[in-house]
Every structure is written in structure tokens, then in C-alpha cells.
C-alpha positions as CSV (number, residue, x, y, z in Angstrom):
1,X,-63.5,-34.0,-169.7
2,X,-60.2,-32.0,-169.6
3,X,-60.6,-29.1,-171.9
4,X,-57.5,-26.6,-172.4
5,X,-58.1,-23.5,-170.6
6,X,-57.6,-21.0,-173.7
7,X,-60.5,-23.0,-175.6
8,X,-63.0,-22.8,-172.4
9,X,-63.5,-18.9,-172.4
10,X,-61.6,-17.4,-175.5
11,X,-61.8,-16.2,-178.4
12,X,-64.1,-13.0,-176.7
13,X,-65.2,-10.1,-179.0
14,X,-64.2,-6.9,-176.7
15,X,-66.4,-3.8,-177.4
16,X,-64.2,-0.9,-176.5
17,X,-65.6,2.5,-176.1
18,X,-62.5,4.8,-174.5
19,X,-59.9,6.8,-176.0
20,X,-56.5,7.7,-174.6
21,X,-56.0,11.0,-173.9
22,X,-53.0,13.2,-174.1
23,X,-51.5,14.3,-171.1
24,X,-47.8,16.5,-170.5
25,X,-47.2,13.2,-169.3
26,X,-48.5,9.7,-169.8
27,X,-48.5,6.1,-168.0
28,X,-47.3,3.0,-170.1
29,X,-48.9,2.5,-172.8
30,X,-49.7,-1.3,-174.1
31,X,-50.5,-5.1,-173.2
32,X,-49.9,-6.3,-169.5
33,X,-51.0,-9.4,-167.7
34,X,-51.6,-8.6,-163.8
35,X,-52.2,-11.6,-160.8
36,X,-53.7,-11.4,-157.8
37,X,-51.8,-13.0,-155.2
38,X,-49.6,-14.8,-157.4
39,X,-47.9,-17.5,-154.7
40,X,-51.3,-20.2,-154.0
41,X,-51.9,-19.5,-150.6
42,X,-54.8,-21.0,-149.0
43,X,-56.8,-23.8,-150.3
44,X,-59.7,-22.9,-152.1
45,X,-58.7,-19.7,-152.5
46,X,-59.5,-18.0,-156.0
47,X,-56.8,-17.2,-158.5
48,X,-57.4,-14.4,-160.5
49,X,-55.9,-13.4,-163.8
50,X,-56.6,-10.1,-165.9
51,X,-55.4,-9.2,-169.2
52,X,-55.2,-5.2,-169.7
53,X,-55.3,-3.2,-172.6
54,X,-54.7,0.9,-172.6
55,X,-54.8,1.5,-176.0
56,X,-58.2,2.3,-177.6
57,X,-59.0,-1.1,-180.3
58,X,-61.6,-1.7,-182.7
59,X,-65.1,-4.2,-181.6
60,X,-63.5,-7.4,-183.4
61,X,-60.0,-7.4,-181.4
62,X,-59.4,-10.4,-179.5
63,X,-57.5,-11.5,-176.4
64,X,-56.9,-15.1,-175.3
65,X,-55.9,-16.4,-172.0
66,X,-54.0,-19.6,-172.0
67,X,-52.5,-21.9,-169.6
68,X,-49.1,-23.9,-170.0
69,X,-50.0,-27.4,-168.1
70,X,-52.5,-28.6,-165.9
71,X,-55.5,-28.0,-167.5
72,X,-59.0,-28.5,-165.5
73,X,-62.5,-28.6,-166.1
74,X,-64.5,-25.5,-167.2
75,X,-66.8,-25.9,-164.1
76,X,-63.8,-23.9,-162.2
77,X,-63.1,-21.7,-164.5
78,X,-65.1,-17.9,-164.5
79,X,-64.4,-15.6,-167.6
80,X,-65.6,-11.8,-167.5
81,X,-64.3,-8.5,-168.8
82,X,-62.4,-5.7,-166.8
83,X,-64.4,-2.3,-166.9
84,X,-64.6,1.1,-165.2
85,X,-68.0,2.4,-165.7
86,X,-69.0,2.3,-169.8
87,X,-65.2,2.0,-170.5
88,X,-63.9,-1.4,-171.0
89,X,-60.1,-1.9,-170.5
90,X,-59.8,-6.4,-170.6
91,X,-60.7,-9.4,-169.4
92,X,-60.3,-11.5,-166.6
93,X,-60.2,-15.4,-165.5
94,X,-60.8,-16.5,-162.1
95,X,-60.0,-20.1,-160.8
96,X,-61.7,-21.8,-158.4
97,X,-60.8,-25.4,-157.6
98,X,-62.2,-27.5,-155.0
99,X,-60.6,-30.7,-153.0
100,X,-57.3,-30.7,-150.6
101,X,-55.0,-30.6,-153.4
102,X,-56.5,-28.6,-156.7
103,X,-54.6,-25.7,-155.5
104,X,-51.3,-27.4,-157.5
105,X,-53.4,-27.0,-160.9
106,X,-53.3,-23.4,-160.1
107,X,-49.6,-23.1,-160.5
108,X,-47.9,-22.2,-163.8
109,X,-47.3,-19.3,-166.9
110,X,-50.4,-18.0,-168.1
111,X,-50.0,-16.4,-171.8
112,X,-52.6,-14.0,-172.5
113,X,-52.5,-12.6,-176.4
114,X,-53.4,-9.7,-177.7
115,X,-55.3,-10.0,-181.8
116,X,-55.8,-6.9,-183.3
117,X,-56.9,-6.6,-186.8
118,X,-53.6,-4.6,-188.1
119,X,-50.8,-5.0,-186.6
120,X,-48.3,-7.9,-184.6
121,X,-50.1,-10.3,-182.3
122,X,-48.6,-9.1,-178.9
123,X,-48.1,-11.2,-175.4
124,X,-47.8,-10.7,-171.8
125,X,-47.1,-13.9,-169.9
126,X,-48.1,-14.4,-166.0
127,X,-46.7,-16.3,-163.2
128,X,-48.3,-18.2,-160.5
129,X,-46.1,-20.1,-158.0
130,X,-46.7,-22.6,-155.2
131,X,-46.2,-21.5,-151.9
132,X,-42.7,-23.6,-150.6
133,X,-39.9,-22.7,-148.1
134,X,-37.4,-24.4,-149.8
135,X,-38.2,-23.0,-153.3
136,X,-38.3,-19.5,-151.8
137,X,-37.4,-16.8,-154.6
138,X,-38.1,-13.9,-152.1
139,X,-40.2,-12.1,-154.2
140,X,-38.6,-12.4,-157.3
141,X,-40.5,-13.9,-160.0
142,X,-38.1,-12.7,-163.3
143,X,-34.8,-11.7,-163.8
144,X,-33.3,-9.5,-166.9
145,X,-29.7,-10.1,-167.9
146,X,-27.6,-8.0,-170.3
147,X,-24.7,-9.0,-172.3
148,X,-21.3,-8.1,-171.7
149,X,-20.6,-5.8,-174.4
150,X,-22.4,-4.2,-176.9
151,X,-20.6,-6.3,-179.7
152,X,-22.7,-8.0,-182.3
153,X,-20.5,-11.7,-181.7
154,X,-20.7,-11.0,-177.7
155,X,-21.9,-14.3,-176.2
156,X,-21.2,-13.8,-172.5
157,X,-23.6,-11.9,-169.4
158,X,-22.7,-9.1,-167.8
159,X,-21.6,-10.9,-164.3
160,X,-23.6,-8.9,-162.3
161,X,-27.1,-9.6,-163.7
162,X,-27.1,-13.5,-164.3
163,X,-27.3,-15.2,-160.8
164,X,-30.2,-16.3,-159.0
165,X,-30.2,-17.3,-155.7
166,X,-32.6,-19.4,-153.5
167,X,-31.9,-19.2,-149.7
168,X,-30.3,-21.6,-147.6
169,X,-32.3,-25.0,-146.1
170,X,-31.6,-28.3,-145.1
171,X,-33.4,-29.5,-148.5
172,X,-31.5,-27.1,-150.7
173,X,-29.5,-29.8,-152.2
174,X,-32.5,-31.4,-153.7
175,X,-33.8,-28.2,-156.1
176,X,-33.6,-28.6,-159.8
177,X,-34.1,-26.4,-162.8
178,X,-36.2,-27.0,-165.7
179,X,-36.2,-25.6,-168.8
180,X,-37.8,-26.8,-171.8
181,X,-38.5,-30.3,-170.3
182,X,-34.7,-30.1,-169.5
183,X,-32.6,-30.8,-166.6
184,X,-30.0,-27.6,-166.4
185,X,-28.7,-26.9,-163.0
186,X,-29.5,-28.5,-159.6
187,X,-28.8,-26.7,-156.1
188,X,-30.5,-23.6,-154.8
189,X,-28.0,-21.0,-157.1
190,X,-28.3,-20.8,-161.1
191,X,-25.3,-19.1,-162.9
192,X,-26.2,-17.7,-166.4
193,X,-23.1,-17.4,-167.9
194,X,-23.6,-17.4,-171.9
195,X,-26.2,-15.7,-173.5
196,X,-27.4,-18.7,-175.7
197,X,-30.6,-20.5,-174.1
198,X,-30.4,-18.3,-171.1
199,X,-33.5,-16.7,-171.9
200,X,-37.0,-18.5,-171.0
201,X,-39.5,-20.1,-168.2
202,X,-37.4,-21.9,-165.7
203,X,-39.7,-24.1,-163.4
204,X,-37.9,-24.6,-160.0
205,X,-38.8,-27.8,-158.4
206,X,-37.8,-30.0,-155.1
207,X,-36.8,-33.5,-156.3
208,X,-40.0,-35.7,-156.2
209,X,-42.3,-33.1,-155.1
210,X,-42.4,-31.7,-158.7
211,X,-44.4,-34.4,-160.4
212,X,-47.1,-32.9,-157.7
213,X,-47.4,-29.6,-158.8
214,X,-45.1,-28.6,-156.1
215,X,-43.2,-25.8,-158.4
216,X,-42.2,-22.3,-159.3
217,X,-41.9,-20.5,-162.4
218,X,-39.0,-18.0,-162.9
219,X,-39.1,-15.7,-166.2
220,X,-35.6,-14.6,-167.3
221,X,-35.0,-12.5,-170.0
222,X,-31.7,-11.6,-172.2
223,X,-31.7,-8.1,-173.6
224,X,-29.9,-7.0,-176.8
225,X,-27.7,-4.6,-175.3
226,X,-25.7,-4.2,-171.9
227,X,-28.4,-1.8,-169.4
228,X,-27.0,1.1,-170.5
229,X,-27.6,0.7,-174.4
230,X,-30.9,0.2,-176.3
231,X,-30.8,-2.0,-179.7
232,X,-31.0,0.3,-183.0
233,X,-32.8,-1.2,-185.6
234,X,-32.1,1.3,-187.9
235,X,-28.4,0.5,-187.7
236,X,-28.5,-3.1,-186.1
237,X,-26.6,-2.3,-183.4
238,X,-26.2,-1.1,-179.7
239,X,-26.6,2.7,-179.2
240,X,-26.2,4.5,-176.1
241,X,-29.2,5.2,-174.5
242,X,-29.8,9.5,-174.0
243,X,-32.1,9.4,-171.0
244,X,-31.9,7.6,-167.0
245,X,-34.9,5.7,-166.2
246,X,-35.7,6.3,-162.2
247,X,-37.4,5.3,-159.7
248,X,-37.6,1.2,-160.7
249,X,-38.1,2.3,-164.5
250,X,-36.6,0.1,-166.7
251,X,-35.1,1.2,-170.3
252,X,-36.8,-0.8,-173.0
253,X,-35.2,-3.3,-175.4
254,X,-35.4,-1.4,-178.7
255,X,-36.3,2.2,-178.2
256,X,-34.5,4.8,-175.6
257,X,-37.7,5.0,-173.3
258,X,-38.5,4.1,-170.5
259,X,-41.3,1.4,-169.0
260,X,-42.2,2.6,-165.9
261,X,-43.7,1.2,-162.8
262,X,-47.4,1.9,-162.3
263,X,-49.3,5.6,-161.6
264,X,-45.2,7.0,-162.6
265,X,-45.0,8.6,-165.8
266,X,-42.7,8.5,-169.0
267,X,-40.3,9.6,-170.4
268,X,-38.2,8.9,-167.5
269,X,-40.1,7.7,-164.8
270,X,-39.4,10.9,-162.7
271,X,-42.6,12.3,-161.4
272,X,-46.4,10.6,-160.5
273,X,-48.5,10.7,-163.4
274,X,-50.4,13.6,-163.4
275,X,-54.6,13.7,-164.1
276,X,-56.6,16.4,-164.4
277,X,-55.5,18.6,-161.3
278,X,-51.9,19.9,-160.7
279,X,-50.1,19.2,-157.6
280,X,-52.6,16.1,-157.2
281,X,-51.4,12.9,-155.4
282,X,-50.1,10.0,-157.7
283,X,-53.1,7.6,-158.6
284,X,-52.3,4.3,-159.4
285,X,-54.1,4.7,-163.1
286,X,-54.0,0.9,-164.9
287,X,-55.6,2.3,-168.2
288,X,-57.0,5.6,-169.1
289,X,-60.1,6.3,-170.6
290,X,-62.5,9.8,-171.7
291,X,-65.0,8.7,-168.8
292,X,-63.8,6.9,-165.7
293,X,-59.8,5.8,-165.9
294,X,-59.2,2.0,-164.7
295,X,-57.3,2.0,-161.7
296,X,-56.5,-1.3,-159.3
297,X,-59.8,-1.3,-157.0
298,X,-62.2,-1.7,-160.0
299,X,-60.5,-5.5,-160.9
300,X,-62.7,-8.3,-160.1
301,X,-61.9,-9.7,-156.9
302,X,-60.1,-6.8,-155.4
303,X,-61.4,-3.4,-153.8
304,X,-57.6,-2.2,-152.9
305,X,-56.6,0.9,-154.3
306,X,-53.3,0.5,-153.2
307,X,-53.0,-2.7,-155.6
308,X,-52.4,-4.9,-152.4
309,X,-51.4,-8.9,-153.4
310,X,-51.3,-7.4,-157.6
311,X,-48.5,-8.8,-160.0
312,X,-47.8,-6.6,-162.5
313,X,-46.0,-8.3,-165.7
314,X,-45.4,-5.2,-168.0
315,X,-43.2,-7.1,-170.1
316,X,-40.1,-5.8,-172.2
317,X,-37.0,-6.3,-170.1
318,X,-39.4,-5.1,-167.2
319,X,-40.3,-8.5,-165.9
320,X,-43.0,-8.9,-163.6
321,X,-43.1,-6.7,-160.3
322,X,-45.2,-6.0,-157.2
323,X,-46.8,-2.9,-157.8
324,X,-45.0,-0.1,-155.9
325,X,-44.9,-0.2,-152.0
326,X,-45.4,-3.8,-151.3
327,X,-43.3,-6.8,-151.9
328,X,-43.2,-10.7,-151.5
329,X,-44.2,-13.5,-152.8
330,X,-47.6,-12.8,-152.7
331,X,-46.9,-9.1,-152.9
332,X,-49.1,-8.1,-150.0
333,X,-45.6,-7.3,-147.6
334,X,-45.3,-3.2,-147.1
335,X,-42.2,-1.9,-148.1
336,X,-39.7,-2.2,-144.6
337,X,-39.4,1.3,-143.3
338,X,-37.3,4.2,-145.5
339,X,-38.1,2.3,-148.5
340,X,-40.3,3.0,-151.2
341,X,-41.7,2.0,-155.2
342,X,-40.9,-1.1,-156.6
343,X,-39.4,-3.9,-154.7
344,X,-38.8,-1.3,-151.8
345,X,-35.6,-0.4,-153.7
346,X,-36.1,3.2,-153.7
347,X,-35.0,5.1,-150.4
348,X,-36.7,7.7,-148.7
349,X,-36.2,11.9,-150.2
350,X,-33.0,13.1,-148.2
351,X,-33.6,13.6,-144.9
352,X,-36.4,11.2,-144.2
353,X,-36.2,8.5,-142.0
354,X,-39.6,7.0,-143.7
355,X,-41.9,7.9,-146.4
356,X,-45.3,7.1,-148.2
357,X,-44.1,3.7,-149.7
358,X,-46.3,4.0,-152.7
359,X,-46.1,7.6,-153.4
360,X,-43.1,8.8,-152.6
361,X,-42.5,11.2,-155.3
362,X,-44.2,14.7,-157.3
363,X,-46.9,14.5,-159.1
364,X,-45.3,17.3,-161.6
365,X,-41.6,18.9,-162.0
366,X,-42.6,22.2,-159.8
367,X,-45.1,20.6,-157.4
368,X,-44.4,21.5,-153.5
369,X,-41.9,19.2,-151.6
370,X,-42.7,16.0,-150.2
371,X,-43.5,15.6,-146.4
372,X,-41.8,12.9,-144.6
373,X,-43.7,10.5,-142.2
């Protein structure tokens, strides 16, 4: 019997035992969803899916992990919780799926949900696509957009966030975009223009190959403001924003902060967050704890600690991201040589022909200078 997935393994009562500590600088802090090697890849391979938590909740909080289609027998279907040591940072699914074709079921936008006991129910979605030539995104699994202006009646995108482009091939002519169940644009380029109903899951599929599970998921998401303005609530409109995220950060929505990639710190994503020892090298720290902090090699299914083959959906206008260093659609390519941090974007410190492509920046404002490679 076909159950939904949410109802197999969830509701789960999560014991939590950390507390965050405070630091001259801090990580994010929040819900994110992360996927291992989100573009289905060999058959029979396991998919895994963690929900993450770094803020210290209460032993009735709840968090759900939920599927959009495609739902498959809980025979397939392994549920456990995320932990470093005592500390307990979220939970997990893994997928397993035999036969020649379950790896399709596999594909999709998982919605994990966060319940605490005060406060707004929060989200993270995550995104698992199949693995197709044609419907190649390059690595890209979202997009943000801004607005024009920072009118309240604005209605048009900033023309040079709202395109997205698939590459070139002989079947090109045969890609559609879905969105809600609807038909919106055909061809291998969508142009957002207007900001009404631009925002959402768009499922790319190849005409006829769709109905097989032959798809990918695209997350696009509108922001209030043009990208250098935050929305006020306070005064319900768009205020200039006082700070410069770096380094891949990303200004949030509705505060003047910054969401920063992993292991780099707020406020403005400038330096590697810094634990316990000045002058230390950057850790890629997931959740932090008063014992042992989560970082990427204590997930199930994964002994990395560079977070090899890890999507990271952070959310916000952030989007979902290889973690810093690597890129692809499976997010296990290195960043291409004088490249660094999130989607290789960053270049090198002055006078380097290559660096660390993780690391490549100070763990605090007076550490010593970087060495090139």
C-alpha cells in the first residue's frame, strides 16, 4: 500500500540537549534542509535527506519530512535523527528503492517543517533532480529575483535577475515548464518578467519523458525589495540596506543581515567563523552545541568533512547552494582553479593564481594573511 511519506516516519518527538553559545561571531542561525547528492545518480543509490536545527528547542518540538508526489512504500524508507555525540541537532530520511527504474520516485521538493510549541511553524524545502543532459541547469537548483524598484505598486523584475537558461541540444525544443500543474513557457530559456506568479517550484520536463519521472525541480523566489534594499516592516516599505554581504552571503528579505554560506560568519559574511582558538582554520560547523558542534562528516551517509555531494537549502532569498568549494549538479565538482566559496564565484586573494577553494578566507579581522597554493 502507498502510504505518503510525511505519515511513514513523522511526527518524531526530538529530545534536544545543546545550547548555542555566544561567540564574537556566530554561523546562521535557524531551519535548513541539506541533500546528499541531490541529481539521482546511480541506480540504487541511497538518497538522503536531513532536516537541521541550530537553535536549542524544548523535548515536544516536532519536525516533519514530506514529499510532493511519488510516494512509495515504507519498506524503502529509513528515518533516524542527526547527532554529534549527546547533542542532537535533526533528523534524517534515507531512500532506498530497488528495481531498474525506482530511482524516478526519488525525484522531487521535499518540505521538512519545523513545530515548535511558541512561535511560527517554519519550512525549509529540498530539491532532488533527475540526472538528464537536456534538462541540464548546470548546478543551479534556485534562482532569486528582485523587483525593479523599491515602489510599493512596482510589478516588473529587475532584468538582470529573472532569466534562466538551459544549454543548447538537439532536444532543446522539446522542454516545458510547469508550475502549479500549468503549462508556462516551453524551450530551454524562461524569462520572468512580472513579479506576479513568478515565485514558486518550476518542474522542468522533456515532452513525454515527464510522465516518467524524468524531471527537475527549480525553486525561484521574488524578494520584496530590489538586492540592495531589505523590506521594513515597521514602515512597510523598502529601506536601504547599511551593510555588504560578501563572499556568496546573501542579504535577507526583512532584516539588514546577512545569511551566510556555511563555516562563514555574520554579520557580513567577511571572516570564517571562529571556535574556540584564534587564528584557527574555518570549520565547516552545521549547528553548534556546549559539547561536540555538528559539522558535515557526522550526517548519516557521509564521512566528508569537506561536505562533498551536500545541498545546502538555507532558505530566505538564499536558495539552495553547494556548500563552498564544490559545484554541480550533484555538487561533488571542485571549484575550477582561482576560484573559491559558493558556486566557485569568489576569486582567489590578490595575487594568487589558486587558493584553498573552501577556505579561502580569515578566520578573525587580525588573523595572519592567507597563503596561496
Amino acid at each position: 500500500m502507498k502510504t505518503p511519506l510525511s505519515a511513514l516516519i513523522f511526527p518524531l518527538l526530538l529530545v534536544v540537549a545543546f545550547i548555542s553559545l555566544s561567540h564574537a561571531c556566530s554561523p546562521n542561525q535557524g531551519f535548513y534542509t541539506i541533500v546528499r547528492f541531490p541529481e539521482v545518480r546511480s541506480k540504487g543509490e541511497s538518497l538522503y535527506v536531513y532536516a537541521i536545527f541550530t537553535d536549542e528547542i524544548s523535548t515536544e518540538e516536532k519536525i516533519s519530512i514530506d514529499k510532493d508526489v511519488n510516494s512509495f512504500s515504507s519498506d524503502f524508507v529509513e528515518a533516524g535523527t542527526v547527532s554529534s555525540g549527546e547533542n542532537l541537532f535533526g533528523c534524517y530520511i534515507k531512500i532506498n528503492l530497488p528495481g531498474s527504474r525506482s530511482d524516478q520516485y526519488k525525484v522531487g521538493t521535499y518540505t521538512a517543517t519545523f513545530m515548535p510549541n511558541n512561535g511560527p511553524i517554519q519550512h525549509s524545502i529540498a530539491l532532488v533532480k533527475s540526472k538528464s543532459q537536456i534538462l541540464n541547469t548546470r548546478g543551479l537548483f534556485s534562482l532569486t529575483v528582485y523587483p525593479a524598484s523599491g515602489d510599493r505598486g512596482e510589478t516588473r523584475l529587475d532584468h538582470s535577475t529573472r532569466a534562466i537558461n538551459l544549454p543548447w541540444s538537439p532536444g532543446c525544443n522539446k522542454i516545458r515548464w510547469i508550475k502549479d500543474g500549468r503549462l508556462v513557457n516551453t524551450g530551454r530559456q524562461l524569462q520572468l518578467r512580472k513579479i506576479k506568479n513568478a515565485g514558486g517550484i518550476y518542474n522542468i520536463q522533456q515532452r513525454s519523458r515527464g510522465k516518467r519521472g524524468i524531471f527537475v525541480p527549480f525553486q525561484v523566489t521574488v524578494a520584496s525589495c530590489p538586492l540592495d534594499m531589505y523590506f521594513n516592516e515597521g514602515s512597510n516599505s523598502c529601506v536601504n540596506r547599511g551593510r555588504i554581504c560578501r563572499n556568496g552571503g546573501v542579504g535577507r528579505d526583512k532584516e539588514d543581515t546577512c545569511l551566510c554560506p556555511i563555516y562563514l560568519s555574520e554579520p557580513t559574511c567577511s571572516y570564517g567563523f571562529l571556535r574556540g582558538v584564534f587564528f584557527q582554520t574555518p570549520s565547516f560547523i552545521l549547528g553548534l552545541a556546549t559539547g561536540e558542534d555538528l559539522r558535515c562528516a557526522n550526517l548519516p551517509g557521509t564521512a566528508d568533512t569537506t561536505c562533498k555531494g551536500l545541498l545546502f537549502c538555507l532558505g530566505d532569498l538564499f536558495g539552495c547552494q553547494c556548500a563552498p568549494g564544490w559545484h554541480g549538479n550533484s555538487c561533488d565538482k571542485l571549484c575550477p582553479k582561482g576560484t573559491w566559496g559558493t558556486n566557485c564565484e569568489q576569486p582567489c586573494p590578490a595575487g594568487c593564481a589558486d587558493c584553498n577553494p573552501f577556505e579561502s578566507v580569515n578566520s578573525f579581522f587580525n588573523a595572519p594573511p592567507l597563503e596561496c597554493l
